[in-house]
N, C-alpha and C positions, 0 to 999 in steps of 0.2 A: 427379123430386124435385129442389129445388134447396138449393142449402149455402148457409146464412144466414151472413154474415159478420159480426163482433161487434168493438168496440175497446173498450180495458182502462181505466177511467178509474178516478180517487183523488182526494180535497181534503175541504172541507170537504159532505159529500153529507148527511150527516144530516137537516138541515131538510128535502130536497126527494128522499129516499127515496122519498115516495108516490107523486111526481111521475117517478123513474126508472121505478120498478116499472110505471107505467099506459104507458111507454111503450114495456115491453116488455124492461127490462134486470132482468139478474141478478145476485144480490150475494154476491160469494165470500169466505167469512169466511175460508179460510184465506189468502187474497190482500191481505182487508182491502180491498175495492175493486168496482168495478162491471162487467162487461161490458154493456155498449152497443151495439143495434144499427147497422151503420155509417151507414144512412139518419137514423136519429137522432142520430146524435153531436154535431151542431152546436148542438143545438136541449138537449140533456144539458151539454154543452160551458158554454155561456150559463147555465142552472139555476144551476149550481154554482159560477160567476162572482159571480153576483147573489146567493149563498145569505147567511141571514142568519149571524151571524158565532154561532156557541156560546157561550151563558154558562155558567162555574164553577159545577155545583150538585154538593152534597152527596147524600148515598144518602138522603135524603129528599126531594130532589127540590127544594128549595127553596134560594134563592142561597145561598152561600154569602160571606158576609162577614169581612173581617179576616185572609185567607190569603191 
């Protein structure tokens, strides 16, 4: 059996959650953050660089304006 080694990443990951998840990492709510396996970190590392930036929505989901 071999021990999987994992790095702890944080940022803007939202956008590309789907794209963590397919590649293997896990998302620790009470960390607020991702573990990444370390073969993939570079390639997670990049995602999250590139990720598009959050816009302000309201609990309906929709922009919000004038805040």
């Amino acid at each position: 059996m071999s021990v999987k080694e994992f790095a702890f990443v944080t940022g803007n990951t939202f956008p590309v959650r789907d794209a963590l998840r397919a590649m293997g990492s896990t998302w620790s709510s009470d960390e607020r953050g991702w573990y990444v396996p370390m073969e993939r970190l570079e390639e997670a590392e990049e995602l999250i660089r590139n990720a598009p930036k959050n816009e302000p929505r309201g609990k309906s989901g929709r922009k919000r304006w004038g805040r």
